[in-house]
MDAnalysis code that builds the backbone (N, CA, C; Angstrom):
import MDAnalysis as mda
import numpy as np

u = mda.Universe.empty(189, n_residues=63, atom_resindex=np.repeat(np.arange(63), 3), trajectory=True)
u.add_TopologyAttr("name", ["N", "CA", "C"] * 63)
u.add_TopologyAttr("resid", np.arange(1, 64))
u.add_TopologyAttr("resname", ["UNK", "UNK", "UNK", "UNK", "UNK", "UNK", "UNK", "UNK", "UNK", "UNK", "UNK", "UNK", "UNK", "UNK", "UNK", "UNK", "UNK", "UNK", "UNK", "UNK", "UNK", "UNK", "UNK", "UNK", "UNK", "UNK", "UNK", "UNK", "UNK", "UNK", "UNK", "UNK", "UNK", "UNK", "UNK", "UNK", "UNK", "UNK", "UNK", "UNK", "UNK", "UNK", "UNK", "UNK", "UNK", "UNK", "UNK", "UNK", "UNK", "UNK", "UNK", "UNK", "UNK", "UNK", "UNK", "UNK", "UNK", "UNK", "UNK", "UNK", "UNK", "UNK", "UNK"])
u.atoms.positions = np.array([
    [-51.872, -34.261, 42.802],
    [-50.729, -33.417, 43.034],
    [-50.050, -33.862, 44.326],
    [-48.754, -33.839, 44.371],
    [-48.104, -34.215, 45.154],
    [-47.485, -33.265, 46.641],
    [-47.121, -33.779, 47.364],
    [-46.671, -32.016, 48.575],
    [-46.145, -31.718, 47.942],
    [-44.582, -32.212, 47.756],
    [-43.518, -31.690, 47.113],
    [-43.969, -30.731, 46.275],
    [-44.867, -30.566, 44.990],
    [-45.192, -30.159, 43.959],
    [-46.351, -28.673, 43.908],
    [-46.970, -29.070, 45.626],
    [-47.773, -27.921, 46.289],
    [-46.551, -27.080, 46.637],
    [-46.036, -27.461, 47.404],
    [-44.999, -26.681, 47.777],
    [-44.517, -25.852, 47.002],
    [-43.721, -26.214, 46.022],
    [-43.342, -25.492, 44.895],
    [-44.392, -24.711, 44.318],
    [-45.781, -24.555, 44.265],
    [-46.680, -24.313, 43.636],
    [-47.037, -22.958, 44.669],
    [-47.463, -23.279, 45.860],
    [-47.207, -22.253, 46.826],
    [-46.115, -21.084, 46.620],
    [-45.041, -21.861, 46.961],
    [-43.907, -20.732, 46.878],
    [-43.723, -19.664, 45.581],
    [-43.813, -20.479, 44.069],
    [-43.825, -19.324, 43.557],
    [-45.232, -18.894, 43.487],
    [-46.318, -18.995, 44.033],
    [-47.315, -18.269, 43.568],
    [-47.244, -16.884, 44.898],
    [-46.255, -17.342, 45.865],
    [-45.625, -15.939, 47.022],
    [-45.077, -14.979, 46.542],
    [-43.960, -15.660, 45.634],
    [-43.063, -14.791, 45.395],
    [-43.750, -13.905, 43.555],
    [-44.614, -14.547, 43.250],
    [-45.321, -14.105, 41.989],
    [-46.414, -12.794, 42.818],
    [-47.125, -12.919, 43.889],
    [-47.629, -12.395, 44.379],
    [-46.933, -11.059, 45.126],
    [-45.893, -11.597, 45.106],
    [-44.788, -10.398, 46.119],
    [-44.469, -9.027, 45.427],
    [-43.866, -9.960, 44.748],
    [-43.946, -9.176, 43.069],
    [-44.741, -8.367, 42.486],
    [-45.782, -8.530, 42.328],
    [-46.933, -7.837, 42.231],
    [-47.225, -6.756, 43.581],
    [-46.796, -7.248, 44.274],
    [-47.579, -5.967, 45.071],
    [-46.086, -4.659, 45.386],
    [-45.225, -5.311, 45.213],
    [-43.924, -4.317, 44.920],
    [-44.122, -3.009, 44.361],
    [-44.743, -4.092, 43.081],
    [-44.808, -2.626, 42.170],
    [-45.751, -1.834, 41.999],
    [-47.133, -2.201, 42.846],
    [-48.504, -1.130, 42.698],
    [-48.163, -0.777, 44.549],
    [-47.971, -1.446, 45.260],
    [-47.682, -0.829, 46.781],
    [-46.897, -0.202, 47.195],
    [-46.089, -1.166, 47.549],
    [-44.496, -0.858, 48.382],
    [-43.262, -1.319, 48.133],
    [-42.272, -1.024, 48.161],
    [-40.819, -1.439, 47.915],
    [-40.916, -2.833, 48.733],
    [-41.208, -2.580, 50.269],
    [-41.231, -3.250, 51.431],
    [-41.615, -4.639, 51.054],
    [-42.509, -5.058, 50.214],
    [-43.176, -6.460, 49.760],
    [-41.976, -7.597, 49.442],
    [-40.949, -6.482, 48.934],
    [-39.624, -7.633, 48.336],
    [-39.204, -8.266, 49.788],
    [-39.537, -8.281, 50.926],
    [-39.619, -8.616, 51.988],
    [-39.862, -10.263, 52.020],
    [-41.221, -10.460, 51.736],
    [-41.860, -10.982, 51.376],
    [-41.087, -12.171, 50.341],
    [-40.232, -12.104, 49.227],
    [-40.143, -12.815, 48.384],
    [-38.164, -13.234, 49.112],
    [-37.892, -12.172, 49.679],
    [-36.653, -12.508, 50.448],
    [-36.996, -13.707, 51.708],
    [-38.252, -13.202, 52.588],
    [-38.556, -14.894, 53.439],
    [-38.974, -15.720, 52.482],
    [-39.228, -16.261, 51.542],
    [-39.526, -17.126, 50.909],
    [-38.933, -17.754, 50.391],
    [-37.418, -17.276, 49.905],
    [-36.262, -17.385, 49.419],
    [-35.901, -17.970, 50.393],
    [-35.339, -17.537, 51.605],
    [-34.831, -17.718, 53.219],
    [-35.436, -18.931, 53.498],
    [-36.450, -19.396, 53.233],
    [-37.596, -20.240, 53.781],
    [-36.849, -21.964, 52.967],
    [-36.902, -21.621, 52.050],
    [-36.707, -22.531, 50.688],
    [-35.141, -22.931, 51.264],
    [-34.358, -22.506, 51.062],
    [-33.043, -22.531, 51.415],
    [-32.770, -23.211, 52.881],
    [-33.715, -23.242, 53.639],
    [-33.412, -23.420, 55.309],
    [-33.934, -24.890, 55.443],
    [-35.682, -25.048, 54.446],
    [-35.652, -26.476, 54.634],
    [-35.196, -27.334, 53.868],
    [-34.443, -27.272, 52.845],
    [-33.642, -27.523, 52.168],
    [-32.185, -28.132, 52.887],
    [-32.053, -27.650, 53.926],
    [-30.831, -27.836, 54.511],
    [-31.042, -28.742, 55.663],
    [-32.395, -28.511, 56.446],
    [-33.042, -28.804, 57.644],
    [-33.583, -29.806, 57.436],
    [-34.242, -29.916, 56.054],
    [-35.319, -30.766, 55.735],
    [-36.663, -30.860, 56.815],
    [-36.524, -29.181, 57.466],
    [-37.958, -29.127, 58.072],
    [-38.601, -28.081, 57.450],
    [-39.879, -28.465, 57.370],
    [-40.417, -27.330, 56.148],
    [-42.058, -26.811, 56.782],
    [-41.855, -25.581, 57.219],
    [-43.244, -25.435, 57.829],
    [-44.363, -25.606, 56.896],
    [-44.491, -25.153, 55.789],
    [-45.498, -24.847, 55.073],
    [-45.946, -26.745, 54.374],
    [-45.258, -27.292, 54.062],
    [-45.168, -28.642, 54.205],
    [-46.264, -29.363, 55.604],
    [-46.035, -28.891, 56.785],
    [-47.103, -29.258, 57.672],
    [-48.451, -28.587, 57.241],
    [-48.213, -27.664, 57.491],
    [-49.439, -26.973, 57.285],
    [-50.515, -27.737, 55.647],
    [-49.863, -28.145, 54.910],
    [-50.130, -28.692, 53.674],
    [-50.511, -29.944, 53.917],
    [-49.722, -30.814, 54.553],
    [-50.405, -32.045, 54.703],
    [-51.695, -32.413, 55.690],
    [-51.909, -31.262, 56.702],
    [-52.722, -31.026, 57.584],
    [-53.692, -31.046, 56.799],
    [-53.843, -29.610, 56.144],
    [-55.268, -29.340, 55.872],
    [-55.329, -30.219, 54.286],
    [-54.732, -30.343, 53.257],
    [-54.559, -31.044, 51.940],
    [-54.882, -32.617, 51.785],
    [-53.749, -32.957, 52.776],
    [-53.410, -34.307, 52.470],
    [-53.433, -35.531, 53.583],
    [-54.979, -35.218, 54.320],
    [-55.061, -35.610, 55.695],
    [-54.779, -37.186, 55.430],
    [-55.294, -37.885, 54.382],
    [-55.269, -38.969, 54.389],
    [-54.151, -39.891, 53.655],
    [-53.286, -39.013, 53.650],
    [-52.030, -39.848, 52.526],
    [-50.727, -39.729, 53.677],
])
């Protein structure tokens, strides 16, 4: 698996998760799927992507 493809794999499993807790918790969770949204959109533009570090750190030390 590739970052790129973690990444994507991450994100919706946030916003799948966000989701879920919306509707047995709190309204407040859509929070949650709005930074993720926000997130996506910014390194997209920036082409700096935190979760991307954090991924190749612990994932993909050797590639």
């Amino acid at each position: 698996m590739t970052v790129e493809n973690s990444i994507r794999l991450l994100a919706g499993s946030m916003i799948i998760l966000s989701l879920v807790l919306y509707l047995l918790v709190s309204p407040y969770w859509l929070l949650l799927t709005a930074f993720v949204g926000l997130n996506l959109m910014q390194s997209s533009i920036t082409k700096f992507c935190p979760a991307e570090i954090m991924l190749r750190r612990v994932f993909f030390k050797g590639k």
